[in-house]
C-alpha positions as CSV (number, residue, x, y, z in Angstrom):
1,X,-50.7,-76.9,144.1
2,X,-52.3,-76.0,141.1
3,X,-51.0,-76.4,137.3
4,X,-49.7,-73.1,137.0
5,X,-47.5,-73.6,139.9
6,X,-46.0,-76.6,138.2
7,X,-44.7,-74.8,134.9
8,X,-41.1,-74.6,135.2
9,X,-40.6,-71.6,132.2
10,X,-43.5,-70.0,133.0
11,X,-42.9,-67.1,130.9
12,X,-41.5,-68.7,127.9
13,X,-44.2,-71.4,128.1
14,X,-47.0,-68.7,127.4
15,X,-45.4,-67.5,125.2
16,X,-45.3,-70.4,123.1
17,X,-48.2,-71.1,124.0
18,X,-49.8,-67.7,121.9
19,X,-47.2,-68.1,119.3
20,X,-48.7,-71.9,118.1
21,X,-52.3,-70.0,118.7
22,X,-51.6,-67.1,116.7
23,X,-50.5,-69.8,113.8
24,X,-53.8,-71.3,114.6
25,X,-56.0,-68.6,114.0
26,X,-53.9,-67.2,110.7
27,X,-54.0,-70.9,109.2
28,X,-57.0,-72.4,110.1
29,X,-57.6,-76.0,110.5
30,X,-56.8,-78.7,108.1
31,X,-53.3,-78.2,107.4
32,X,-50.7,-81.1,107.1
33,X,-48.6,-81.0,110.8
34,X,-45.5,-79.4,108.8
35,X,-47.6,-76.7,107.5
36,X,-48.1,-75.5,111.4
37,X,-44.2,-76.8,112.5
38,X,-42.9,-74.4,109.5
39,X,-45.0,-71.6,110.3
40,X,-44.3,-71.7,114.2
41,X,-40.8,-71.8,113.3
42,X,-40.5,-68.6,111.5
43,X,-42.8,-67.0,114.3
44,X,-39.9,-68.1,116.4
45,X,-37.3,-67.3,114.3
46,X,-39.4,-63.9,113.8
47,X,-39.6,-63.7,117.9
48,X,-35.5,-65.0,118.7
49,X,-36.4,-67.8,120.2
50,X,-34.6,-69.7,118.6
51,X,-30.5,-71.1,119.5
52,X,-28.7,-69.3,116.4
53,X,-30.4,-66.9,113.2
54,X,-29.2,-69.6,110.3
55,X,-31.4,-70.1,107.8
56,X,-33.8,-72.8,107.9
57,X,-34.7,-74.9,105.2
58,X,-38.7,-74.9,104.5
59,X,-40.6,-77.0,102.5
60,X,-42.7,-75.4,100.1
61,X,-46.3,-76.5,98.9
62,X,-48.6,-75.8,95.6
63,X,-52.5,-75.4,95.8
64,X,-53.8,-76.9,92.3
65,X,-57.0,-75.6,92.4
């Protein structure tokens, strides 16, 4: 039996899969791990995979360059 026979949500774990590589290739690397949790959450939001539509509270960052 191979891996791909072992994925229970198949579907919805490609899916996710693309959605946190699509955040990947838009952001980059060297990000803080919230960066890619917020941005993965409004793909999913974006997507409705998420339980309900409330609003979700995001935390907000300033570049000083």
């Amino acid at each position: 039996m191979d891996t791909a026979e072992k994925i229970i949500y198949k579907d919805l774990s490609y899916k996710v899969t693309g959605l946190a590589l699509e955040v990947h290739n838009e952001l980059g690397c060297g990000f803080l791990e919230k960066v890619y949790e917020n941005a993965l959450m409004l793909l999913l939001d974006r997507e409705k995979y998420l339980p309900d539509n409330k609003p979700r509270r995001m935390c907000t960052f300033r570049v000083e360059l």
